[in-house]
GUVEXRO-972769 format. One line per 5 residues: number of its first residue (from 1); for each residue x, y, z of N, C-alpha, C, O. Coordinates in steps of 0.05 Angstrom, whole numbers. Example, Ala and Ser with C-alpha at 12.3 -4.5 7.8 and 13.67 -1.06 7.14 Angstrom:
2
1	264:-114:156:246:-90:156:264:-66:156:285:-66:169  257:-45:142:273:-21:143:258:1:157:268:23:161
//
This chain:
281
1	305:658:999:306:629:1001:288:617:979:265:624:974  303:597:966:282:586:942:255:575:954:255:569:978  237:572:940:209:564:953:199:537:936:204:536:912  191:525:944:180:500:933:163:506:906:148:525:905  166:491:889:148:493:866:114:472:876:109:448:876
6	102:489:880:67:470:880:53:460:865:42:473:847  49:432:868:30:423:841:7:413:848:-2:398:865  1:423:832:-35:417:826:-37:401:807:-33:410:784  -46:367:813:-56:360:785:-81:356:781:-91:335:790  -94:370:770:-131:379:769:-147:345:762:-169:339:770
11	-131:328:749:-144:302:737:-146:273:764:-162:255:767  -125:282:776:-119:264:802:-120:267:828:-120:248:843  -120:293:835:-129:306:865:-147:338:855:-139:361:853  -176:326:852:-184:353:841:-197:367:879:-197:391:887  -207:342:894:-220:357:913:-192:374:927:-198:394:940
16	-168:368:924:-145:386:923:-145:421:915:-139:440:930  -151:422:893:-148:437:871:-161:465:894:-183:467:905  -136:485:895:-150:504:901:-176:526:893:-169:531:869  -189:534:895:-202:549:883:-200:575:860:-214:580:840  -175:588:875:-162:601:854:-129:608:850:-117:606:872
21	-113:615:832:-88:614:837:-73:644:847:-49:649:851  -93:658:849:-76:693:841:-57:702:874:-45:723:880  -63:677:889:-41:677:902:-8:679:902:8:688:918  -6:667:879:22:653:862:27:675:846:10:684:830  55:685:851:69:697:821:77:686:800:88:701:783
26	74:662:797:79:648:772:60:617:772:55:599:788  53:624:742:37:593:742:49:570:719:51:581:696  54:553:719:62:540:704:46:516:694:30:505:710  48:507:671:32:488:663:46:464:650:63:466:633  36:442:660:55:422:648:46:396:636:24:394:646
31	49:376:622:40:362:611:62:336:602:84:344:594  58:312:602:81:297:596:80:260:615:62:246:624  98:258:614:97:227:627:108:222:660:109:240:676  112:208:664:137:202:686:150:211:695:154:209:719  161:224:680:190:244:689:178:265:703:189:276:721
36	143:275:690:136:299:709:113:297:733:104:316:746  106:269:734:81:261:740:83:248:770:103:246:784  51:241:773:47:241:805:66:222:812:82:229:830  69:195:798:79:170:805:93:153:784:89:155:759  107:137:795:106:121:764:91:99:764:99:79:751
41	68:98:778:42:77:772:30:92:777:8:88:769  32:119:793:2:131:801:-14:131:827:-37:139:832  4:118:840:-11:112:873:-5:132:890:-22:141:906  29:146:888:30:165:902:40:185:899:31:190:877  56:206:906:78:224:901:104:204:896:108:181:904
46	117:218:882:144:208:873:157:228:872:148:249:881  183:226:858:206:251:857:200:249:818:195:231:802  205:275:816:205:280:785:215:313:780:216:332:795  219:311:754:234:342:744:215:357:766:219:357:791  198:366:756:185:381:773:178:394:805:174:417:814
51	178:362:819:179:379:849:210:366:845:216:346:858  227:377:830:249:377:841:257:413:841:274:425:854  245:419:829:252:453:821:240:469:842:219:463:853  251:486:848:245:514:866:257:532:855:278:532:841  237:555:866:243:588:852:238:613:875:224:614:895
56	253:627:864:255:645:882:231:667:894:232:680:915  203:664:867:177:670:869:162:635:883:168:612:885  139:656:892:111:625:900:109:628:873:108:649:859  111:592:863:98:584:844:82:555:845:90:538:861  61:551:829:54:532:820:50:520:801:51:536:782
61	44:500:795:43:490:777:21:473:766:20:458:785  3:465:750:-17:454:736:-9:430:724:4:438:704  -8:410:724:5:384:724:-17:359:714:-28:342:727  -20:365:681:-34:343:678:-16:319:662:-26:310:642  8:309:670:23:289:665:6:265:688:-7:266:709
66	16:242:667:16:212:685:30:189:668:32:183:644  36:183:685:54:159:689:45:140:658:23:131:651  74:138:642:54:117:614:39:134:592:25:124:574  45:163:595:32:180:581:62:175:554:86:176:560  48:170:523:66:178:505:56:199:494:39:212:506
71	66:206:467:63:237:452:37:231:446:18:247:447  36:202:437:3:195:424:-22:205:446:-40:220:438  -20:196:466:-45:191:487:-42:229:490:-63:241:487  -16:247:495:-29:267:497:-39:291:469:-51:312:468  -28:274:449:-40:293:424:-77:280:428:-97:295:429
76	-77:254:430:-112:257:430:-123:259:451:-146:252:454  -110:268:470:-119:274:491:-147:263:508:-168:273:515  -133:238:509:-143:211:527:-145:214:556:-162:202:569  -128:232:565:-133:247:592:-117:271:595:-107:280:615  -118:282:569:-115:318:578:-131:332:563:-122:348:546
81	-152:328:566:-160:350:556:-167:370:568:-187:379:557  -162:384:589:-164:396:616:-134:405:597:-137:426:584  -113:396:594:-84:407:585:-93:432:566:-87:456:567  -109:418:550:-109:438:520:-125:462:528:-117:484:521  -151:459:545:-173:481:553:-154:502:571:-159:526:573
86	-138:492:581:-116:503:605:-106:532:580:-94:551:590  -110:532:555:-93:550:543:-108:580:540:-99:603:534  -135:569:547:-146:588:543:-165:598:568:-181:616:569  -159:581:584:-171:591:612:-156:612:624:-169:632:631  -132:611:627:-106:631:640:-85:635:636:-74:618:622
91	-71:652:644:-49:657:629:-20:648:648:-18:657:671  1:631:636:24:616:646:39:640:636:33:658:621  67:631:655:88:651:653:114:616:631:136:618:619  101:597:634:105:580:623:97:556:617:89:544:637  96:544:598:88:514:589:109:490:589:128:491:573
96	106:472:604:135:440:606:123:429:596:99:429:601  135:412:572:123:390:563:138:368:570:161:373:562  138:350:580:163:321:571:146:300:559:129:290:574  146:291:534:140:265:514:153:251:495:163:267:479  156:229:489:174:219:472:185:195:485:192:175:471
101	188:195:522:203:171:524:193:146:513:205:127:503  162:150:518:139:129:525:144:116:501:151:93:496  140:137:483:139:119:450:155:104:443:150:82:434  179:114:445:203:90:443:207:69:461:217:48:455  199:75:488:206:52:511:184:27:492:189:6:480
106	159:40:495:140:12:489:144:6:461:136:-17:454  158:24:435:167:7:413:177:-7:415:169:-28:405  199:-7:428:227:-24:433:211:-50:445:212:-72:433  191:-46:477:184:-74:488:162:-91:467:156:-114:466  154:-72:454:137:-87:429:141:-96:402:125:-97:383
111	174:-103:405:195:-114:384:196:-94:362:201:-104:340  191:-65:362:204:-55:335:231:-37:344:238:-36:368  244:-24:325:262:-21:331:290:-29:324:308:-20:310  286:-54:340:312:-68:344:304:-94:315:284:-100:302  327:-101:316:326:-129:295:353:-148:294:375:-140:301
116	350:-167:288:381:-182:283:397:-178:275:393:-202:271  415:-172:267:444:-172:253:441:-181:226:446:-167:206  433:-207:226:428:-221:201:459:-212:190:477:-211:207  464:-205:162:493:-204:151:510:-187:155:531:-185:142  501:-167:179:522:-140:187:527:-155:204:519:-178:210
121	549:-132:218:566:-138:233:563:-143:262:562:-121:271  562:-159:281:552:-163:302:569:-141:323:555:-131:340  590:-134:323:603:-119:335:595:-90:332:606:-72:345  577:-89:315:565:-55:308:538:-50:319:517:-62:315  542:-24:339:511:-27:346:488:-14:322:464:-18:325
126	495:-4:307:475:1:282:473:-10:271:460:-2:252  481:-39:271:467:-56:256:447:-81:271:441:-103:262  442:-69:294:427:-83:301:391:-59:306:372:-63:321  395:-37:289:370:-19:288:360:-14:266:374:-5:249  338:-19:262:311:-20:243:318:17:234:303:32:246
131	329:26:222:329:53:218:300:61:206:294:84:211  282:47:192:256:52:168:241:51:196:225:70:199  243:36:215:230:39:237:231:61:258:213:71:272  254:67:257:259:91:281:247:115:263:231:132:272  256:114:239:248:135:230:219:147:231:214:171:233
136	201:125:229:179:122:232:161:134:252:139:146:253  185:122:271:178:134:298:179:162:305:164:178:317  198:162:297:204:201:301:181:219:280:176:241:290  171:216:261:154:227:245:130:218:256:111:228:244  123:202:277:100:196:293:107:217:318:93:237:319
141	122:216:333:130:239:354:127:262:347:115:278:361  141:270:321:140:295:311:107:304:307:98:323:321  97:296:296:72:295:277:54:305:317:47:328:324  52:285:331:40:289:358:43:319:370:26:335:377  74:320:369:88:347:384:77:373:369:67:391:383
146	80:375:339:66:395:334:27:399:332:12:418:327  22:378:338:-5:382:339:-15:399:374:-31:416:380  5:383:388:3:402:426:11:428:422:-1:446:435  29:434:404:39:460:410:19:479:391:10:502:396  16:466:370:-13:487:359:-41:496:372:-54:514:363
151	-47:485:389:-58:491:417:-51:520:427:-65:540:428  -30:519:432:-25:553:446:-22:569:427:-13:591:434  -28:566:395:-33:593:384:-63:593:370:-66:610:352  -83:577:377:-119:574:375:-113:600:385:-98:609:402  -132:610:367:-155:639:369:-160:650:401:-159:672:411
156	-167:624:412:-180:640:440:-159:630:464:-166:624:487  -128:631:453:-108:625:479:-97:652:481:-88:669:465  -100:649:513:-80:665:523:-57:666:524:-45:684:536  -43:640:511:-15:639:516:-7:640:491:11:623:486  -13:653:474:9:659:441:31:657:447:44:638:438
161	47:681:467:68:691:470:84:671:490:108:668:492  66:658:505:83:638:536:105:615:518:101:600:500  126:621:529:145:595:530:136:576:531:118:570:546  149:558:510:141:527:516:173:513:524:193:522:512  175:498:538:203:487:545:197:454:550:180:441:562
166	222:446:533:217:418:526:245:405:539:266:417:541  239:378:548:273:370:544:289:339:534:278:331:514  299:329:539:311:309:516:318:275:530:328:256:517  309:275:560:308:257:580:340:258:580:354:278:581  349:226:579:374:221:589:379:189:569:362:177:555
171	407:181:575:408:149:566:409:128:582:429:124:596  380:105:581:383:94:601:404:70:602:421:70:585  405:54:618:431:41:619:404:14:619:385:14:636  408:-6:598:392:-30:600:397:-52:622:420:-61:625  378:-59:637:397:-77:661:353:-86:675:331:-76:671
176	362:-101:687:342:-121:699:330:-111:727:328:-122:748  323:-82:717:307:-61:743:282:-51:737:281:-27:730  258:-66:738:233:-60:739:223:-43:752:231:-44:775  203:-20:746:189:-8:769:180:-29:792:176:-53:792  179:-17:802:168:-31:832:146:-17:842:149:7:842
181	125:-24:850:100:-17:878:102:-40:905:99:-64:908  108:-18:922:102:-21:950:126:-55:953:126:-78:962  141:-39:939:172:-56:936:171:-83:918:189:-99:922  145:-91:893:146:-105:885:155:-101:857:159:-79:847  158:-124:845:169:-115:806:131:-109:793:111:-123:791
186	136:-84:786:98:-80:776:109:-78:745:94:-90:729  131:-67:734:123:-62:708:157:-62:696:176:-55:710  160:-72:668:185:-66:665:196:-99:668:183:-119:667  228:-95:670:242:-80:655:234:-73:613:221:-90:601  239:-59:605:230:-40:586:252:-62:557:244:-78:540
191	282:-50:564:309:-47:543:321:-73:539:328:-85:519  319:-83:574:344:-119:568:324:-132:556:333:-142:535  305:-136:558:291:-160:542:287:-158:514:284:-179:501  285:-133:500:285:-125:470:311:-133:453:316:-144:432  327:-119:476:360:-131:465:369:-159:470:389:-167:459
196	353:-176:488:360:-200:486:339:-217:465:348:-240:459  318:-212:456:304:-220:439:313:-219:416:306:-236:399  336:-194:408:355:-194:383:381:-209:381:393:-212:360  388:-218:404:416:-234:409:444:-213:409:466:-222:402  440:-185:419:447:-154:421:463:-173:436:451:-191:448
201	497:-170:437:521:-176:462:512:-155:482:504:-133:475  515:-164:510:509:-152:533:536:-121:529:532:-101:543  554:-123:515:574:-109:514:564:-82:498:568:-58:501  552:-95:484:538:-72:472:504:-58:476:491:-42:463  501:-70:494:463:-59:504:474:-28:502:469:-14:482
206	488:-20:521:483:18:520:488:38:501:480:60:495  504:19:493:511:30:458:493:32:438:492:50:421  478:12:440:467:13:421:433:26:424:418:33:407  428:25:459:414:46:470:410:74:460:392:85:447  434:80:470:440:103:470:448:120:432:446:143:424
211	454:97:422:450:109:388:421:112:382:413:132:372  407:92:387:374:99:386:369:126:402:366:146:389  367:128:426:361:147:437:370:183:428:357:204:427  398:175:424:410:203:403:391:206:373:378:226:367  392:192:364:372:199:338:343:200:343:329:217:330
216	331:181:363:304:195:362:297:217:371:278:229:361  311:229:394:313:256:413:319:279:393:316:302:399  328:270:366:332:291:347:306:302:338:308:327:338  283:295:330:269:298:327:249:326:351:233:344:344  257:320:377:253:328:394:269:359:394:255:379:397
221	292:361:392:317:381:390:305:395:366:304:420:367  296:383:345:289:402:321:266:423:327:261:442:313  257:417:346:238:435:350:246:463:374:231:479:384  267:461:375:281:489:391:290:506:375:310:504:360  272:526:379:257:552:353:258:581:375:237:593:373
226	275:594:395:276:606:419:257:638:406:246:652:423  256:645:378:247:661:361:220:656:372:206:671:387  213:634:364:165:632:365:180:617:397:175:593:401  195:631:417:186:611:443:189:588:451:183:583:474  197:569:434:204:535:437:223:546:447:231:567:438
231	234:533:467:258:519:476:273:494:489:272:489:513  285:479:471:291:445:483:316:446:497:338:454:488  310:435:522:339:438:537:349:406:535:334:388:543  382:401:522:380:389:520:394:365:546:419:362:547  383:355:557:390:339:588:412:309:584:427:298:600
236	404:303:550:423:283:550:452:271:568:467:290:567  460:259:575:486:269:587:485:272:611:505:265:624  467:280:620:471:296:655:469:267:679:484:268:699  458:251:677:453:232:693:481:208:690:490:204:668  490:198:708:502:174:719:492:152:709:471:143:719
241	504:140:689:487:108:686:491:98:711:505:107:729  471:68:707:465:59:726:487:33:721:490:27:697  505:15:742:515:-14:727:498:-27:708:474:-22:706  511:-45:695:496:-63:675:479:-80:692:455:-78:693  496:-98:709:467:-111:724:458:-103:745:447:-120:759
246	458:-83:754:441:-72:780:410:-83:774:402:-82:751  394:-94:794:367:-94:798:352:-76:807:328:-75:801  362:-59:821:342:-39:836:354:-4:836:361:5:814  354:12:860:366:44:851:389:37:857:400:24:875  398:54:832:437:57:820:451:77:819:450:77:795
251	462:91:823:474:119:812:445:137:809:430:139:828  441:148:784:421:166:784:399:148:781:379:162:787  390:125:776:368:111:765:357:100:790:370:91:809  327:103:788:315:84:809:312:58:795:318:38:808  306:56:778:303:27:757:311:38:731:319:61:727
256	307:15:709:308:17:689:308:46:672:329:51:661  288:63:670:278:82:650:274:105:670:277:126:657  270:110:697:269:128:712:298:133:734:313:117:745  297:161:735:318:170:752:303:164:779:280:156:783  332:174:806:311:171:832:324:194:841:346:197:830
261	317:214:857:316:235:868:338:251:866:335:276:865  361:240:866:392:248:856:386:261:830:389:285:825  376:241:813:380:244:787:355:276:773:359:294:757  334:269:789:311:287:775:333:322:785:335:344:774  346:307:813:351:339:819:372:357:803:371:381:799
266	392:340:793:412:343:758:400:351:745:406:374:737  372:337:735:361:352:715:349:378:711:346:394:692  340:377:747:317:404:749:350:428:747:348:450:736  363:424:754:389:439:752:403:448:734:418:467:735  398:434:717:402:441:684:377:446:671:382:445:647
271	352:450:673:324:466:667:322:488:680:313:508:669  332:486:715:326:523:718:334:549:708:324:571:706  355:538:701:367:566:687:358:581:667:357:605:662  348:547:649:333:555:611:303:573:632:294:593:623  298:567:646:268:568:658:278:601:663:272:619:648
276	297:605:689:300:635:684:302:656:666:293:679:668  319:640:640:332:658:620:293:666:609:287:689:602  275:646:609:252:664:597:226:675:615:202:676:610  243:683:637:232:698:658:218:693:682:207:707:698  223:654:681:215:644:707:228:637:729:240:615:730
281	228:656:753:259:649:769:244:650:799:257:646:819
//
């Protein structure tokens, strides 16, 4: 019978933190935003890739994701640095990363990105994207991502040889669904307001979403190298948009930019397998 995957996140429940792990046949280590983290503000458990997965060994897991984390905050490690020392404290049968959404969600809400039409064509969603900008962006993601992963081959890690497994989120569907706490709007929406700041036709928000999202996730995909151990699974695709105007959980989406329990469990479904094929089952 599959067994629950256990997490430990050492930064947020340390009087938690067992004493030692050699209970567990597999340890995993993970690092990343939302998608893997306690909450999506941080107050409580939530559903995410992670306790969505079970394996057929006791495993746990080491979980220094949070909520709002981009590639930036964990390359300077603003609150992981417990992630990076993790490489050389013990040895994982694997490493999860998820980063990248953050950077684009808060480009986009912080007007880059997107732009007017001005003399193209309004009916085209590429011409309503800053390409010098995205690009920008992705050589900022990139630039982050290889600085984390040079971490596990420092002199004094134990994990040279450990898998790293990455993955590529999903396309969100833009629409007027904020996170919520304790059922209120706390943060968000992220996409409709960027695209209505450009005068983007509502006909085209996902479109033109979702072309941003395919090219910046490239950057992400380039780095699946299965030779040195990278591997990016790519998840695009797997989730149910949500309607255009839904307010609250839709199909796979709990709001805006996050799945809700349906959705993480698609994903963890299309990650266990990559996770077995490099010996975590």
């Amino acid at each position: 019978m599959p067994q629950p995957n256990d997490i430990f996140w050492p930064e947020l429940q340390p009087s938690m933190m067992p004493g030692h792990f050699n209970d567990y046949k597999q340890l995993l280590l993970a690092e990343g935003d939302s998608w893997f983290a306690w909450a999506y503000m941080g107050f409580d458990i939530s559903p995410s890739i992670l306790n969505a997965l079970a394996f057929d060994r006791s495993t746990a897991t080491l979980c220094y994701a949070y909520s709002g984390h981009t590639s930036g905050d964990m390359e300077k490690m603003a609150i992981s640095a417990g992630f990076m020392q993790e490489f050389s404290a013990r040895r994982f049968q694997a490493v999860l990363l998820s980063g990248g959404g953050n950077d684009l969600f808060n480009a986009l809400a912080q007007g880059h990105i997107l732009k007017p039409t001005g003399g193209g064509d309004p009916n085209d969603p590429a011409s309503y994207i800053d390409v010098a900008e995205l690009d920008a962006l992705k050589d900022y993601v990139t630039r982050n991502y290889r600085q984390i992963l040079s971490w596990r081959l420092k002199p004094i890690s134990m994990n040279k040889t450990t898998p790293v497994l990455l993955h590529t989120y999903d396309y969100p569907m833009p629409r007027p669904a904020p996170a919520k706490v304790l059922g209120k709007p706390a943060v968000g929406p992220w996409l409709l307001p960027a695209l209505q700041n450009v005068n983007a036709p509502s006909a085209l928000h996902f479109k033109i979403i979702k072309e941003i999202a395919s090219d910046m996730l490239d950057c992400i995909r380039a780095f699946h190298d299965p030779a040195a151990g990278i591997v990016v699974v790519d998840t695009c695709g797997t989730l149910t948009p949500s309607a255009p105007g839904s307010t609250s959980d839709d199909a796979d989406w709990v709001n805006e930019i996050h799945p809700n329990a349906t959705g993480y469990a698609k994903l963890a479904a299309k990650i266990k397998p990559q996770l077995a094929a490099l010996g975590v089952r």
